[in-house]
C-alpha positions as CSV (number, residue, x, y, z in Angstrom):
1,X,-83.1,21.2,80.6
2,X,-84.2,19.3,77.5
3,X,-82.6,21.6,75.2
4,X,-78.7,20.7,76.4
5,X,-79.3,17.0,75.5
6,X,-80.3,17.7,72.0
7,X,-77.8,20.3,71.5
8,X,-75.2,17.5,72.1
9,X,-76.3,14.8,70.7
10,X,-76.3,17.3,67.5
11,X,-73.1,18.5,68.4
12,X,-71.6,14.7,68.1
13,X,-73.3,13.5,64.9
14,X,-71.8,16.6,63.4
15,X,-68.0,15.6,65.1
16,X,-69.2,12.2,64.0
17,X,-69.8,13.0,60.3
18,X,-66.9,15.3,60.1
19,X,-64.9,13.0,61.4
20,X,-66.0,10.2,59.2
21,X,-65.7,12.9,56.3
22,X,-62.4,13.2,57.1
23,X,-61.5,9.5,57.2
24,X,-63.0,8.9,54.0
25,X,-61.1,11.9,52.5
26,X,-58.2,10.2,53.4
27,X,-59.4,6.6,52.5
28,X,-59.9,8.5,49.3
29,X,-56.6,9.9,48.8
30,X,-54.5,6.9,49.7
31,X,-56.9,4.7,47.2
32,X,-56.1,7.5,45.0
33,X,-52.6,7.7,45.6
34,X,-52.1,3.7,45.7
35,X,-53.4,3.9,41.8
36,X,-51.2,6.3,40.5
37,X,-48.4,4.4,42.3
38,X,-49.4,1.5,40.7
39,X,-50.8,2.4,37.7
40,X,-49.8,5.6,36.7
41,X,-46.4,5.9,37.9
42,X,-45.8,2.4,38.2
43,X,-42.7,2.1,35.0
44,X,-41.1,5.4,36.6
45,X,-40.8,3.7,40.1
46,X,-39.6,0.7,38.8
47,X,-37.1,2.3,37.0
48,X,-35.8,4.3,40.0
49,X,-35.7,1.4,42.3
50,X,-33.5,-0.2,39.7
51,X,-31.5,2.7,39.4
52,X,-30.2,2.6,42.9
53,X,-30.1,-1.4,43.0
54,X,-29.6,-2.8,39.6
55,X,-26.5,-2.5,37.5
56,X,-25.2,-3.4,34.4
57,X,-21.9,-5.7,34.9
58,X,-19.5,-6.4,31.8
59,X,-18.2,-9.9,31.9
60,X,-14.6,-9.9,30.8
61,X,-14.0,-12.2,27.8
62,X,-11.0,-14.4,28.1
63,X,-8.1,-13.6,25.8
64,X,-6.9,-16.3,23.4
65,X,-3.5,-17.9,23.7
66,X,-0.7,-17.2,20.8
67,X,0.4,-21.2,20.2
68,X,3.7,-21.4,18.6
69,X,3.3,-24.1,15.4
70,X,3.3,-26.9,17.6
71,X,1.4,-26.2,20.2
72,X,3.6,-24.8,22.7
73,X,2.4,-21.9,24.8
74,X,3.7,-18.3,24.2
75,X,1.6,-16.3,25.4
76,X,-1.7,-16.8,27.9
77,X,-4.0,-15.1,30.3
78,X,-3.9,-16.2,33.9
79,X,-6.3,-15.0,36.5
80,X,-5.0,-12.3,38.8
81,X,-6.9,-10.2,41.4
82,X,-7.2,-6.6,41.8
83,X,-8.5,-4.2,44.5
84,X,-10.7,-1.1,44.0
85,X,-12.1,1.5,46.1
86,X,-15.5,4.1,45.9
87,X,-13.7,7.1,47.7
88,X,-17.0,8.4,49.0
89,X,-17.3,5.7,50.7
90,X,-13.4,5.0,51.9
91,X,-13.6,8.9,53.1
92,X,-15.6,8.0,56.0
93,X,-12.8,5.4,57.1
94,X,-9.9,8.2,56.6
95,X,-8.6,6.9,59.9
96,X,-7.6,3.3,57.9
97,X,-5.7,4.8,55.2
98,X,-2.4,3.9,56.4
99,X,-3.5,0.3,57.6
100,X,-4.6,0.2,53.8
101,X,-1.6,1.7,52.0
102,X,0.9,-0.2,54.4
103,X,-0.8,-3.5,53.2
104,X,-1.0,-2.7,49.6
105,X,2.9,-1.2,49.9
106,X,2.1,1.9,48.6
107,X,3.8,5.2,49.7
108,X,1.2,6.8,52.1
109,X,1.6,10.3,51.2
110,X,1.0,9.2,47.7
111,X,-1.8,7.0,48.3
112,X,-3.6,10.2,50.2
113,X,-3.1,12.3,47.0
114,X,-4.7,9.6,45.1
115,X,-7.9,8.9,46.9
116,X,-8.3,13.3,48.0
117,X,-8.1,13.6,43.9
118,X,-10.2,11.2,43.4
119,X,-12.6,12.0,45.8
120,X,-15.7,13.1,43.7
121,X,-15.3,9.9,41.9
122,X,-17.2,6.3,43.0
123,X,-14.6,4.4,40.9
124,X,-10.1,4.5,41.8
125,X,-7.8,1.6,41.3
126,X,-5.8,0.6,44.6
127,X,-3.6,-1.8,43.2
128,X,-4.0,-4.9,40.1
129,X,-2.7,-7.8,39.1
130,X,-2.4,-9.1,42.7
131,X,-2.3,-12.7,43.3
132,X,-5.2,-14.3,45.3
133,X,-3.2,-14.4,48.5
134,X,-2.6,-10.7,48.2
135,X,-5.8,-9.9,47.6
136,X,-7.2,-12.0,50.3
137,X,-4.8,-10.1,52.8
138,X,-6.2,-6.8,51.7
139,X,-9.9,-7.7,51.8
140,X,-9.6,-9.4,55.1
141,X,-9.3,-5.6,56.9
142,X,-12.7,-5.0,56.0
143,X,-11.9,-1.5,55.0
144,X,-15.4,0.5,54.0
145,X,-15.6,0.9,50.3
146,X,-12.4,-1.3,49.3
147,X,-13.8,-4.4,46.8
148,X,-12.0,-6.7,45.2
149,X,-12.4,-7.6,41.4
150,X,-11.2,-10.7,39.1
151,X,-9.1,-10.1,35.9
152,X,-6.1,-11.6,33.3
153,X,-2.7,-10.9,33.0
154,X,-0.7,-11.9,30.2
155,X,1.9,-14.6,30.8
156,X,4.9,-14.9,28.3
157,X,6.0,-18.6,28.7
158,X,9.6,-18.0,26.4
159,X,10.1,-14.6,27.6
160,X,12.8,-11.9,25.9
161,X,13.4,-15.2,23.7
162,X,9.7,-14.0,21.4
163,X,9.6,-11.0,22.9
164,X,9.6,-9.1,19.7
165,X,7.4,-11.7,17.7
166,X,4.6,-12.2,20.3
167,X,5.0,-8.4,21.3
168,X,2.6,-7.6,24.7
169,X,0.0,-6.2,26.6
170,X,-1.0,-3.3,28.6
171,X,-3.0,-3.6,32.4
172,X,-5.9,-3.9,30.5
173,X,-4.9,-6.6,28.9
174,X,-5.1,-5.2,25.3
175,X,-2.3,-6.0,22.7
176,X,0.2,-2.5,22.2
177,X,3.2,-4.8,20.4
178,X,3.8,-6.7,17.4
179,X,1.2,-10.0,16.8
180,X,-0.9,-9.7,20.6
181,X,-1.4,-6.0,19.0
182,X,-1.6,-6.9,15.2
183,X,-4.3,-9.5,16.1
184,X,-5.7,-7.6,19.3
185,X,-9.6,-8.1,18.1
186,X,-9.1,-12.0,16.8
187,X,-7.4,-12.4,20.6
188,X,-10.0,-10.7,22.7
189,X,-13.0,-11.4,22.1
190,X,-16.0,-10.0,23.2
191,X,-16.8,-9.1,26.7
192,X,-20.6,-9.9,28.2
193,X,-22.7,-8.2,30.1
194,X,-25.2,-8.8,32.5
195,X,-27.8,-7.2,34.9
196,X,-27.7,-7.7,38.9
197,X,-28.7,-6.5,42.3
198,X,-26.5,-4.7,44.8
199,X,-27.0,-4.3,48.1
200,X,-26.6,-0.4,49.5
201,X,-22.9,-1.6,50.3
202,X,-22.6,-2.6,46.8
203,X,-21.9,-6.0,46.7
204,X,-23.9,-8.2,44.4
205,X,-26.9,-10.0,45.7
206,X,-28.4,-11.6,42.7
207,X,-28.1,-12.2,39.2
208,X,-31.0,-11.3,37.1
209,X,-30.6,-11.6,33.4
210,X,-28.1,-12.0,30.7
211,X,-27.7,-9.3,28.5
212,X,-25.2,-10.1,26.2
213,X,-23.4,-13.3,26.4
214,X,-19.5,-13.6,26.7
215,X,-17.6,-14.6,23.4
216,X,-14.0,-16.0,24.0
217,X,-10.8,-14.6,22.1
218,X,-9.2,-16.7,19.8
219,X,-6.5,-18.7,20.2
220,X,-3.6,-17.9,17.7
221,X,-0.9,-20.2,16.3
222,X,2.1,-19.0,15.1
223,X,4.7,-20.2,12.1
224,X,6.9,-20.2,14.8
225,X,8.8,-23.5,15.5
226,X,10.4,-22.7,19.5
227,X,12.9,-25.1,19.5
228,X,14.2,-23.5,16.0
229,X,14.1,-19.7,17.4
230,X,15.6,-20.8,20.8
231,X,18.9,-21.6,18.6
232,X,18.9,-18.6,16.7
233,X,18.4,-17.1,19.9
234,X,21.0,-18.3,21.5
235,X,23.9,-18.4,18.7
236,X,22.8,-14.5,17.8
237,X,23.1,-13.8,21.2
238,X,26.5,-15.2,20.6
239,X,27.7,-13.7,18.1
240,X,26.6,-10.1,19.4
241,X,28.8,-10.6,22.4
242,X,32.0,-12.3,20.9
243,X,31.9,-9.7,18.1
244,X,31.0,-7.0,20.6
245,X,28.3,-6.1,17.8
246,X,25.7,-3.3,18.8
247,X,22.3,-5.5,17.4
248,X,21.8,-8.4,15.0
249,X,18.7,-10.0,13.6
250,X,17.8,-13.5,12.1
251,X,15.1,-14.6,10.1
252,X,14.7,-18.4,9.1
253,X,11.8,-19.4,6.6
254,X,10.6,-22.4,5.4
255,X,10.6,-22.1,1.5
256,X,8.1,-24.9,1.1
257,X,5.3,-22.8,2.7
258,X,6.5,-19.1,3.2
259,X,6.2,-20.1,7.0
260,X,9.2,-17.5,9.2
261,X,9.9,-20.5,11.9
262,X,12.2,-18.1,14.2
263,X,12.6,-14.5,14.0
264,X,15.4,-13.7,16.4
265,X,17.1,-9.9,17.6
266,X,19.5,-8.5,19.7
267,X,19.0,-6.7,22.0
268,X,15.7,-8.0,23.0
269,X,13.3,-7.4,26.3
270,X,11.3,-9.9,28.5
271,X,7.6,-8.7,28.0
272,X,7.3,-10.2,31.5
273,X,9.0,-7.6,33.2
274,X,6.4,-4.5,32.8
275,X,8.7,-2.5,35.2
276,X,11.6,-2.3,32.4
277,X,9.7,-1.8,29.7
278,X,10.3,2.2,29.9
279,X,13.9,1.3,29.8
280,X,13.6,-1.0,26.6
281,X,11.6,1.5,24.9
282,X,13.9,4.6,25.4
283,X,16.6,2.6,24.4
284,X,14.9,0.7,21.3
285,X,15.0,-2.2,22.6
286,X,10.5,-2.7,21.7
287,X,11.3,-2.6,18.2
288,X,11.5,-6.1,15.8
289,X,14.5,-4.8,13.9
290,X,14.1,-8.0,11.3
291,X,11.3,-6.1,10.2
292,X,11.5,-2.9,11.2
293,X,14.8,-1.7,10.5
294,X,16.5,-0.7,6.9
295,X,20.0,-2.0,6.0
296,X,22.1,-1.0,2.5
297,X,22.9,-5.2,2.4
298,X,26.0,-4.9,0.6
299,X,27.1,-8.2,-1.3
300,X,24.4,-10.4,0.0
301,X,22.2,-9.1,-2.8
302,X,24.9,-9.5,-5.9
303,X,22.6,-12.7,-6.4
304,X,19.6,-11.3,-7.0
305,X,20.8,-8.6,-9.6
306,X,22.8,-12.0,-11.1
307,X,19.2,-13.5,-11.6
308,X,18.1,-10.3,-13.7
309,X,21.4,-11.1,-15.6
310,X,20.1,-14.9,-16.4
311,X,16.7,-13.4,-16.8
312,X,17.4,-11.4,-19.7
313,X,18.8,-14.3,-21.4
314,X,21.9,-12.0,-21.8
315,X,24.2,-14.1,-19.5
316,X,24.7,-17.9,-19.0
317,X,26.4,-19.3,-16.2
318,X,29.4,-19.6,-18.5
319,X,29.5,-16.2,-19.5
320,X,32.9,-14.8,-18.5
321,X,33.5,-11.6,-17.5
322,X,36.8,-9.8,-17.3
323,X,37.8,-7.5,-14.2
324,X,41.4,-6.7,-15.6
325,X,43.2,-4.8,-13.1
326,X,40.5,-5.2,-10.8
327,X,39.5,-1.2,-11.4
328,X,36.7,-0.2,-13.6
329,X,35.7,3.5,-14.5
330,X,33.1,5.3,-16.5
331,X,32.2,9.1,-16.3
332,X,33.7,9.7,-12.7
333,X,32.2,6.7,-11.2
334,X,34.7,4.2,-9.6
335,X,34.1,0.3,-8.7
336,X,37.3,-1.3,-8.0
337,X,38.1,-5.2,-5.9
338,X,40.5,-5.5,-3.3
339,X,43.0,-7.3,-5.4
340,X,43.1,-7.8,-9.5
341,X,40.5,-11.0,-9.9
342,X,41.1,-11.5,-14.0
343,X,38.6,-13.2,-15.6
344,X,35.4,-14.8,-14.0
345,X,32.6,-16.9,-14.8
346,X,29.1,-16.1,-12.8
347,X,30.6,-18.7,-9.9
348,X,33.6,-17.1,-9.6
349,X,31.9,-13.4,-9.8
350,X,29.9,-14.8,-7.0
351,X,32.8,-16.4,-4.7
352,X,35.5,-14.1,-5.1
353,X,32.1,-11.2,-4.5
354,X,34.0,-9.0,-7.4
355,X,32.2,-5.5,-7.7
356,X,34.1,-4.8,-11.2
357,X,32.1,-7.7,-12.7
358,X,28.9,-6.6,-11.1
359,X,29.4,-3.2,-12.2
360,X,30.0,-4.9,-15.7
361,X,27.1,-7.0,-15.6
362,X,24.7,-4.4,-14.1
363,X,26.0,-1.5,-17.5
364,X,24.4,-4.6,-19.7
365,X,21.6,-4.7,-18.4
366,X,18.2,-2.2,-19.1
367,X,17.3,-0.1,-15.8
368,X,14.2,-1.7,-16.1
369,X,15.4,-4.8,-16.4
370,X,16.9,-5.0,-12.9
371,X,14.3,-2.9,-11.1
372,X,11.6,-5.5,-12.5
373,X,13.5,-8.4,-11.3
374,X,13.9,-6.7,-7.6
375,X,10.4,-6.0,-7.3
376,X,9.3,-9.4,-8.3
377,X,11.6,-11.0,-5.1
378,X,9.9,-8.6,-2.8
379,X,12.4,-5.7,-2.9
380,X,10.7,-2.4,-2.1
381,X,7.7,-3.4,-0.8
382,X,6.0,-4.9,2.4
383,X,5.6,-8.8,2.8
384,X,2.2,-10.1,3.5
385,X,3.4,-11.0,7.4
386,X,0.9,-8.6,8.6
387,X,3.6,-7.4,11.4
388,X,2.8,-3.6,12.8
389,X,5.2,-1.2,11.5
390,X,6.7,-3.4,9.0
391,X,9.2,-1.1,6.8
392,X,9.0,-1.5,3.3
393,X,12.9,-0.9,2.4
394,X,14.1,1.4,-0.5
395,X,13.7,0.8,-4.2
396,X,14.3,3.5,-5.9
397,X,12.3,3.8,-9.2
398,X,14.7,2.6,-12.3
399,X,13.4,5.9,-13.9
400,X,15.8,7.9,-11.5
401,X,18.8,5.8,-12.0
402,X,21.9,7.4,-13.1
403,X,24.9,5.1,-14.0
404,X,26.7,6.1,-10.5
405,X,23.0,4.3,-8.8
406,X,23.4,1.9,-10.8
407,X,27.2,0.5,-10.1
408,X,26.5,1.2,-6.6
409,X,23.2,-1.0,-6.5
410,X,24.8,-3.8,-8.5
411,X,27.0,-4.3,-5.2
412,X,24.7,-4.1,-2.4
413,X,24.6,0.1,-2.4
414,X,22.2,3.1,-3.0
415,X,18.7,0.6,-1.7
416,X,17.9,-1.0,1.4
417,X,16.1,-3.9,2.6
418,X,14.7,-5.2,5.9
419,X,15.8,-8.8,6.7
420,X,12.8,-9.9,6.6
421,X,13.1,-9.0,2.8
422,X,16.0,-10.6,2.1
423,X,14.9,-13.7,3.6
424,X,12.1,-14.0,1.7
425,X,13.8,-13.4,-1.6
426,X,16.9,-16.2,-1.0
427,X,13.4,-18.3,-0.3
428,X,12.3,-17.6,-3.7
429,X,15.3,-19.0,-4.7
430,X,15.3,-21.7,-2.4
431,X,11.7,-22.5,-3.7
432,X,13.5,-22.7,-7.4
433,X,12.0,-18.9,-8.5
434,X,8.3,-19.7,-6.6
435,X,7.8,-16.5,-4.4
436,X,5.1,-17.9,-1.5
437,X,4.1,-15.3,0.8
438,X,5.6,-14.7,4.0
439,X,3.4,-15.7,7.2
440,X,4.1,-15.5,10.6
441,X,0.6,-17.6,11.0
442,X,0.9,-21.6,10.8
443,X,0.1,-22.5,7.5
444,X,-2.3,-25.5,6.8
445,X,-2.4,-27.4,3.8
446,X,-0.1,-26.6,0.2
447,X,0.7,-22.9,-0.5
448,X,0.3,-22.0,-4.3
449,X,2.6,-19.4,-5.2
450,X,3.2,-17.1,-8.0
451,X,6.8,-17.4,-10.6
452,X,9.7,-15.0,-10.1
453,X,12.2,-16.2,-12.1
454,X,12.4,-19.4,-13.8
455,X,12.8,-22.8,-12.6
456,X,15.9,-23.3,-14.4
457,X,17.6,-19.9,-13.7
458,X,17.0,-20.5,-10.1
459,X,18.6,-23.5,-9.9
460,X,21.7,-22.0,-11.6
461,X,22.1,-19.5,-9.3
462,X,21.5,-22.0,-6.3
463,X,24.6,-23.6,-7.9
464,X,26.7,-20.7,-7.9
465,X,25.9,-19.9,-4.4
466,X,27.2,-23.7,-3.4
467,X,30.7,-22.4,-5.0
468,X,30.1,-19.1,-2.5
469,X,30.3,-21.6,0.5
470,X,32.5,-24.3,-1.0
471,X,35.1,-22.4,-2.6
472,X,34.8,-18.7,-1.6
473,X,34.1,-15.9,1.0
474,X,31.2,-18.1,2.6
475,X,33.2,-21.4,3.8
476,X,32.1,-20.8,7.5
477,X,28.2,-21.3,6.9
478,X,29.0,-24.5,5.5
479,X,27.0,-27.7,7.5
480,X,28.6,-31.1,8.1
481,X,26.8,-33.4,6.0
482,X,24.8,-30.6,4.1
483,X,25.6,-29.2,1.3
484,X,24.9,-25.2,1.3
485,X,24.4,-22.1,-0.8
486,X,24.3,-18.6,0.2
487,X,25.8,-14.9,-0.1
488,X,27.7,-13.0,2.2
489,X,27.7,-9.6,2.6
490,X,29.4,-6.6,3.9
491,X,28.8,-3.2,4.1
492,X,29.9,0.4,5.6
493,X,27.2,1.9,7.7
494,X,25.5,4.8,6.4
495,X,25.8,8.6,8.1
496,X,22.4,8.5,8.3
497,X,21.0,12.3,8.1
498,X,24.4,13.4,7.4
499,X,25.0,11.5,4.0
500,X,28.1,9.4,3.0
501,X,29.6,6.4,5.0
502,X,31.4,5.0,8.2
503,X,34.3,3.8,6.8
504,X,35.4,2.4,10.0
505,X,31.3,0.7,11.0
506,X,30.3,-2.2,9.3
507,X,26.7,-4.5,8.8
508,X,27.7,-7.9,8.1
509,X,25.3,-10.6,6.4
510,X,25.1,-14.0,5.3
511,X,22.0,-14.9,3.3
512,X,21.2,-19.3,2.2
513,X,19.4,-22.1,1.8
514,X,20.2,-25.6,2.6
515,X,19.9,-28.7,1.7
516,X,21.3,-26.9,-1.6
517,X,20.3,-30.2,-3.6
518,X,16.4,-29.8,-2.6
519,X,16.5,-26.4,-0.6
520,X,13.8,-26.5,2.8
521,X,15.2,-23.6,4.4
522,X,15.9,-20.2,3.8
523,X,17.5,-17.6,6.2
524,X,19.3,-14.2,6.6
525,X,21.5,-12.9,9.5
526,X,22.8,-9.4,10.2
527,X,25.5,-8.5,12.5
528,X,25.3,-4.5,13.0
529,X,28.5,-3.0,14.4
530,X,31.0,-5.7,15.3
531,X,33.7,-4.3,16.7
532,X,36.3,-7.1,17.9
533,X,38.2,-6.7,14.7
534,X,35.9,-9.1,12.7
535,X,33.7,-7.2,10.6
536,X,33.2,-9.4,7.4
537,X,30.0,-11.1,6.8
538,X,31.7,-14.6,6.1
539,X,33.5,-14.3,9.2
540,X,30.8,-12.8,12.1
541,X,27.1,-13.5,10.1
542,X,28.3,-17.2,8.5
543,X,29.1,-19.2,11.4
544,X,25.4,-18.3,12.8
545,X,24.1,-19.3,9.9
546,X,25.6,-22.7,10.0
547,X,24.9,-23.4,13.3
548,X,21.1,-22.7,13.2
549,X,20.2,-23.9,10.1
550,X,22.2,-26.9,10.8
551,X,20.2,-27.3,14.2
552,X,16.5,-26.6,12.3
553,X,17.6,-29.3,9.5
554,X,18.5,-32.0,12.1
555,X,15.2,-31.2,14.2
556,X,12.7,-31.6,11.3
557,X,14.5,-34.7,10.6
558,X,15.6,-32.9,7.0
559,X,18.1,-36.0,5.7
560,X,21.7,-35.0,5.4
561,X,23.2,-35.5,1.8
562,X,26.4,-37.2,3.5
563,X,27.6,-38.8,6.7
564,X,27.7,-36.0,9.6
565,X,31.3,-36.2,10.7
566,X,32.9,-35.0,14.3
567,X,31.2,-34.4,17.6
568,X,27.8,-33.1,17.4
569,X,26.0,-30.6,19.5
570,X,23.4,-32.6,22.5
571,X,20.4,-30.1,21.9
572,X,20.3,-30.7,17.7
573,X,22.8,-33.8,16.9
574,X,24.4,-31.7,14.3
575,X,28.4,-31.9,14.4
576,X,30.1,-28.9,15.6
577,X,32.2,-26.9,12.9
578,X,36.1,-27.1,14.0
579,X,36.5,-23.2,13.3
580,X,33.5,-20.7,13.5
């Protein structure tokens, strides 16, 4: 009887101890457990609870306006709204797809193939650029894994009227086209970034640092004066369609500074409409032809192989030259003029455009000579404008000249030149032999320049450009109350790959400066095709001329050298020409 009680009472401190044993085990390995959590695996934990809630967010850096010289706005970034999905997560809510697609008007079949190929992805646009109350219409279904984020899109204030000088921008709001892509890094910035908590819906629940802060793009201002390229907007526009003319270009430049203040072509493209910009590039429209695009210039150079005539001290401007029967010949080659022109001085070479005394002139001279006078106005060469794609014409080295290159190059033939070219070398002349270089950026402050020709030579060939105007081929670029000095030009289109010429296609150009007696501006314009039986430069390219230059002069309040006469135009104040 007493042996039962002690057996039991053994029996439970052994339960008891065991028990306790076991507890403290236990005790043991949570202590145990707790430390390596803490201590030993502490960074690792950290770094996985982070994984699944922290994230790295970029902060998009605002891009930088383009500023025309004046402050005007041509291109800027406005805020726009797009919507996003993680397909994981909109696969659970399969049975809202066509609530969602109907409400972002997207075609439903093809908004199913989107999200099913995207389905092992956390990341597919739905739809950007959307305006707030778009975005807000979307959100409001409360669609699983559909988010909304903030971006830019690019705004293009003066439309197809820049479009080729301010170029564009893709969704992303990078630069693909002319200055927004030539100064793409200057424009965008830097983006930021920063670390934050989401939630397991992934919506941001707190900010935690700053990684990298946000660095603004630049703004950007232009040479460009809008009031000057809305004119030569409008008057080549103009011209294209009463000529009937397949493109045209202008280019206007400020000779004191090398500044372009318009750049004008036709056809052009609104960079607002993102939807037709397939159309304009398959049909060339993308392209800045002023800059871009080679022409053989015809007469409108005659003045610049004329300087290499002065230059070599060979010719004066009363040197006369004698075109006889208005046919010249040597070993095969032919030059001949429309009509016997007898004998010329450099002004009448110029006015009456004779290729016999050009062809004289240019046997004179050294090869040499010629090709070292072209290359010092620009010829052959890019300008420093800094424009993507920028063509550097066709100069021919003088050591491949035959006599045949060399009669056909004295009249405009057998080189080529972008506009942009030729406007930059009647500049030169307009800056009395000073070649400044050209800039499509605002310049600040004096320009120092480097000698082409000299002072004196160029302002004898200024003066036989006024008798071009005044008493020859170029009497419709001529402004009331300025006087005016410039080339015109015309030429047969080239074959292209298959050689030889389109004697039935023409390019027509007119080349000046104005106020002749203390020259400001310089500019070029080229008619390409006209077909409405005008096809000379003095008659299609001229009258363009005269009416924006004449319209720039009066709105940087350039003084007139005589009283303006007849009724002027409202947007410039500059009298209208009774025949253009």
């Amino acid at each position: 009887m007493s042996r039962a009680p002690r057996s039991e009472a053994v029996s439970f401190r052994v339960r008891a101890w065991l028990a306790l044993g076991v507890l403290a085990a236990c005790a043991a390995g949570l202590v145990a457990r707790a430390v390596e959590l803490q201590l030993v695996d502490r960074e690792f934990l950290i770094g996985q609870g982070e994984a699944r809630a922290v994230r790295e967010v970029t902060i998009e850096a605002h891009r930088g306006a383009i500023l025309d010289r004046n402050g005007r706005p041509l291109a800027i970034s406005t805020p726009v709204e797009s919507i996003y999905a993680n397909p994981r997560e909109l696969a659970q809510a399969r049975d809202r797809w066509p609530e969602l697609a109907s409400k972002l008007d997207i075609n439903r079949k093809q908004f199913e193939k989107t999200l099913e190929k995207s389905a092992g992805r956390s990341f597919v646009w739905l739809a950007r650029h959307l305006t707030p109350a778009e975005a807000h219409a979307v959100m409001k279904l409360n669609v699983p894994g559909v988010y909304q984020r903030s971006e830019y899109r690019r705004y293009y204030p003066a439309g197809e009227v820049l479009g080729h000088v301010v170029g564009v921008t893709n969704q992303d709001d990078q630069g693909i086209e002319a200055l927004e892509l030539a100064f793409d890094s200057w424009l965008a910035g830097e983006d930021g970034l920063k670390r934050v908590i989401r939630d397991n819906t992934g919506r941001r629940v707190d900010d935690i640092e700053n990684i990298r802060a946000v660095r603004p793009g630049g703004d950007l201002v232009l040479s460009i004066d809008t009031r000057i390229q809305y004119l030569a907007y409008r008057e080549l526009k103009r011209a294209i369609e009463d000529n009937r003319a397949s493109a045209g270009s202008m280019v206007v430049i400020d000779v004191t500074t090398g500044e372009v203040l318009a750049m004008a072509n036709q056809p052009t493209f609104n960079p607002n409409q993102r939807e037709q910009r397939a159309t304009a590039v398959a049909r060339g429209w993308l392209r800045n032809r002023a800059v871009t695009d080679m022409l053989e210039p015809g007469s409108s150079v005659k003045p610049f192989v004329i300087a290499a005539a002065l230059e070599s001290g060979r010719y004066t401007r009363n040197s006369i030259i004698d075109t006889g029967t208005g046919h010249f010949e040597i070993g095969g080659v032919e030059v001949n003029d429309e009509h016997p022109l007898g004998k010329l001085d450099l002004a009448g070479v110029l006015a009456k455009s004779s290729n016999v005394a050009m062809a004289k002139i240019a046997r004179d001279l050294e090869p040499q000579q010629i090709w070292n006078t072209l290359t010092r106005f620009g010829f052959g060469k890019v300008t420093a404008s800094q424009f993507p794609g920028e063509s550097a014409g066709h100069l021919p080295h003088y050591s491949n000249w035959r006599w045949a290159v060399v009669s056909s190059m004295s009249r405009g033939y057998a080189w080529a030149v972008t506009p942009l070219q030729l406007a930059q070398g009647y500049a030169v002349l307009g800056a009395m032999g000073v070649a400044r270089p050209v800039s499509l950026l605002r310049v600040d402050g004096p320009v120092q320049g480097r000698r082409v020709i000299s002072e004196a030579n160029a302002r004898t060939l200024v003066s036989l450009l006024e008798s071009v105007v005044n008493e020859g081929t170029g009497s419709r670029a001529a402004i009331p109350g300025y006087r005016v000095a410039g080339k015109t030009g015309t030429a047969w289109k080239h074959n292209g790959g298959g050689g030889g010429y389109q004697k039935d296609r023409y390019v027509a150009v007119f080349g000046g400066v104005a106020p002749a007696t203390n020259p400001r501006l310089a500019a070029v314009v080229v008619i390409d095709d006209p077909r409405a039986n005008r096809y000379y430069g003095g008659e299609v390219a001229a009258p363009v001329f005269s009416a924006v230059v004449g319209g720039a002069l009066r709105l940087m309040g350039v003084a007139p050298d005589a009283e303006l006469a007849g009724s002027a135009d409202p947007l410039t104040g500059v009298a209208r020409m009774g025949n253009r």
